[in-house]
C-alpha positions, 0 to 999 in steps of 0.5 A, a space after each residue: 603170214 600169220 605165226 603162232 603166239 611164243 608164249 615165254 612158259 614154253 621156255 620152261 620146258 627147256 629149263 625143267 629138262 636140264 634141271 631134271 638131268 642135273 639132277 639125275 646125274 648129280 650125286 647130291 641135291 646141293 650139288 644139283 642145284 649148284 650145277 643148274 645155277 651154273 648152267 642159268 648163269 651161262 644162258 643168261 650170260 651169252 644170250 644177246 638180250 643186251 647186246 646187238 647181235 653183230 657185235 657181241 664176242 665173249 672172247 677167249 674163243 668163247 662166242 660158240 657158247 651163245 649157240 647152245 643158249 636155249 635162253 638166246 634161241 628162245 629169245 631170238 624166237 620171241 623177239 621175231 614173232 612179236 617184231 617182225 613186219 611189224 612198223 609203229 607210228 612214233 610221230 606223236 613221239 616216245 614219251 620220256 617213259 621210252 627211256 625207262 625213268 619216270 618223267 618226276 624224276 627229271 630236274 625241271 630246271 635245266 634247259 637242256 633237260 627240257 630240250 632233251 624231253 621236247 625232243 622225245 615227246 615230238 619225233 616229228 611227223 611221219 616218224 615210223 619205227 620198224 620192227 624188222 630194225 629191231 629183229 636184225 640187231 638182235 637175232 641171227 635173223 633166222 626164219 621162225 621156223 628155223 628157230 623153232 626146229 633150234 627150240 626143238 632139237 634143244 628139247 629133244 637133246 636134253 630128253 634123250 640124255 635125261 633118257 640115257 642118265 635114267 637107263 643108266 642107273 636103273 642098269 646100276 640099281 638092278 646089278 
C-alpha cells in the first residue's frame, strides 16, 4: 500500500494556528509569546518521542494531555509512514554510529570496549530489524488515515477558535 510522504512542515500549519489564536486573545505581544512557549513546552513534554508508548504516564492524572499533542499525533503519523512494513537487513551490523558517538571517541584500550564495538559491527547474519517493532512501541498503532483525520480535526479546531476570537473582537471594535 502506498501512503503519501508526511512532510514535517505540515506540522507548521498546527503551530501557526495556535500562534495566531494567542495572539488574537492575548492582551499583549509579551504575553502571547509567553502563552505559545507554554503551550510548546506542553507538545514537547507529552509527546512519546522519548518514551515507549505503552509505558509513558505523566502522573497526577496528567496522561490525558499526550491526546491533545498536535507534536504527538504528528509524530505518530511521521514515524508510521517512514516504518511501517518496512524490515532493514543489520546482518553486516549497526555500526558504533548506531549509538550516537563518534567511534574516535572511544577508548581503544579497554577489552571490553572492543568487545562491545565487534559486537555491534557484526550482528550476525540474517539479522533483520523490523520497522513495525518500532511503530508498536511508539505509537498508538492507529492506521495512517486515523491519525491523519487526528492531524486534521486538530487543524480544524483551532481555525475555528481563531475564527470565534476574530468574530469576537470585530463585534467588540464595532460597539
Amino acid at each position: 500500500m502506498l501512503m503519501p510522504q508526511l512532510n514535517p512542515n505540515f506540522c507548521y500549519v498546527f503551530a501557526f494556528q495556535v500562534i495566531q489564536i494567542c495572539a488574537m486573545a492575548a492582551s499583549s505581544q509579551d504575553l502571547a509569546f509567553a502563552i505559545v512557549c507554554a503551550w510548546i513546552a506542553v507538545n514537547i513534554f507529552v509527546h512519546p518521542f522519548h518514551h515507549l508508548y505503552s509505558n509513558y504516564t505523566l502522573g497526577w492524572g496528567l496522561s490525558w494531555l499526550r491526546y491533545l499533542s498536535a507534536v504527538s499525533w504528528a509524530w505518530q503519523g511521521v514515524v508510521t509512514v517512514e516504518l511501517k512494513d518496512r524490515y532493514f537487513d543489520c546482518s553486516h551490523g549497526s555500526g558504533v554510529s548506531a549509538l550516537g558517538i563518534f567511534p574516535e571517541l572511544l577508548p581503544t584500550s579497554s577489552v571490553l570496549l572492543r568487545q562491545i564495538k565487534q559486537q555491534i559491527d557484526n550482528l550476525g547474519d540474517g539479522c533483520i530489524a523490523s520497522g513495525n517493532a518500532v511503530v508498536s512501541m511508539y505509537t498508538q498503532e492507529l492506521p495512517y488515515g486515523a491519525t491523519f483525520s487526528m492531524l486534521l480535526g486538530y487543524y480544524s479546531v483551532t481555525l475555528v477558535i481563531t475564527y470565534l476570537i476574530a468574530v469576537r473582537k470585530a463585534k467588540k471594535a464595532a460597539s
